[in-house]
C-alpha positions in Angstrom: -12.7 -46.1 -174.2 -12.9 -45.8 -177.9 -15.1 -49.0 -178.4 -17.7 -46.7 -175.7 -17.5 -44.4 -178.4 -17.4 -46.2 -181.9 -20.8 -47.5 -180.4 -22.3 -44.4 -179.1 -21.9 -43.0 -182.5 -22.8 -45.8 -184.3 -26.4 -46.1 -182.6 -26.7 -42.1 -181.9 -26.7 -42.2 -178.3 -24.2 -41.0 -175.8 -22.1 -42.8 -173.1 -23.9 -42.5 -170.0 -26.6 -44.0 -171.9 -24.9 -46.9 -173.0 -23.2 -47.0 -169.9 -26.7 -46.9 -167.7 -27.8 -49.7 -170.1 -25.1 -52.1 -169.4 -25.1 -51.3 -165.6 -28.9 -52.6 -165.9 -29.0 -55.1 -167.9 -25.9 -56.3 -165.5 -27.7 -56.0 -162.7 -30.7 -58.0 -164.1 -28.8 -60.8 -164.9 -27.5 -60.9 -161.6 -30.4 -60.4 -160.1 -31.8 -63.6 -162.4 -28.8 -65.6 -161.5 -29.5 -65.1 -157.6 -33.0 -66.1 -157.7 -32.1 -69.2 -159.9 -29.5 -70.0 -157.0 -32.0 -69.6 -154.2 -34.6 -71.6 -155.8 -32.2 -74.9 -156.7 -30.7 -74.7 -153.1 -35.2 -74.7 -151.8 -35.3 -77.5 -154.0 -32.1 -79.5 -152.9 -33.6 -78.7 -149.2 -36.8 -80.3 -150.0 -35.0 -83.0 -151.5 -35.6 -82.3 -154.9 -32.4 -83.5 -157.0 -31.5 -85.4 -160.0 -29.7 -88.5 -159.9 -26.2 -88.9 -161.5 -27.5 -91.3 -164.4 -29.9 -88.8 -165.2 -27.6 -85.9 -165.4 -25.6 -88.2 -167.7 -28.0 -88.8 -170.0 -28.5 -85.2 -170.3 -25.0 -84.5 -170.6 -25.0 -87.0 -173.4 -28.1 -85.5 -175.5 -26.4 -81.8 -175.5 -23.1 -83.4 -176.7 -25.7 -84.8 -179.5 -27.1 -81.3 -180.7 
């Protein structure tokens, strides 16, 4: 893995650290990611949605930007 190793010298830290650092900040995303999923599924049950128009328009404003 010499791009594991161009990096680990390049900031002075060895693989497992690096390693460990990606395996966390992984596993944090994931984590995020579920949490984001459980809470849009609560608020489809309770009904909670946005109409197709007004996911259009927002489709439209980031095609703006």
């Amino acid at each position: 893995m010499q791009a594991l190793d161009s990096l680990a010298e390049a900031l002075d830290r060895d693989r497992s650290h690096l390693l460990n650092e990606a395996v966390r900040v992984y596993l944090d995303v994931q984590e995020w990611q579920a949490q984001q999923i459980k809470a849009g599924i609560q608020q489809a049950d309770r009904g909670k949605l946005t109409g197709h128009d007004e996911v259009k328009k927002m489709v439209a404003r980031w095609r703006r930007r």
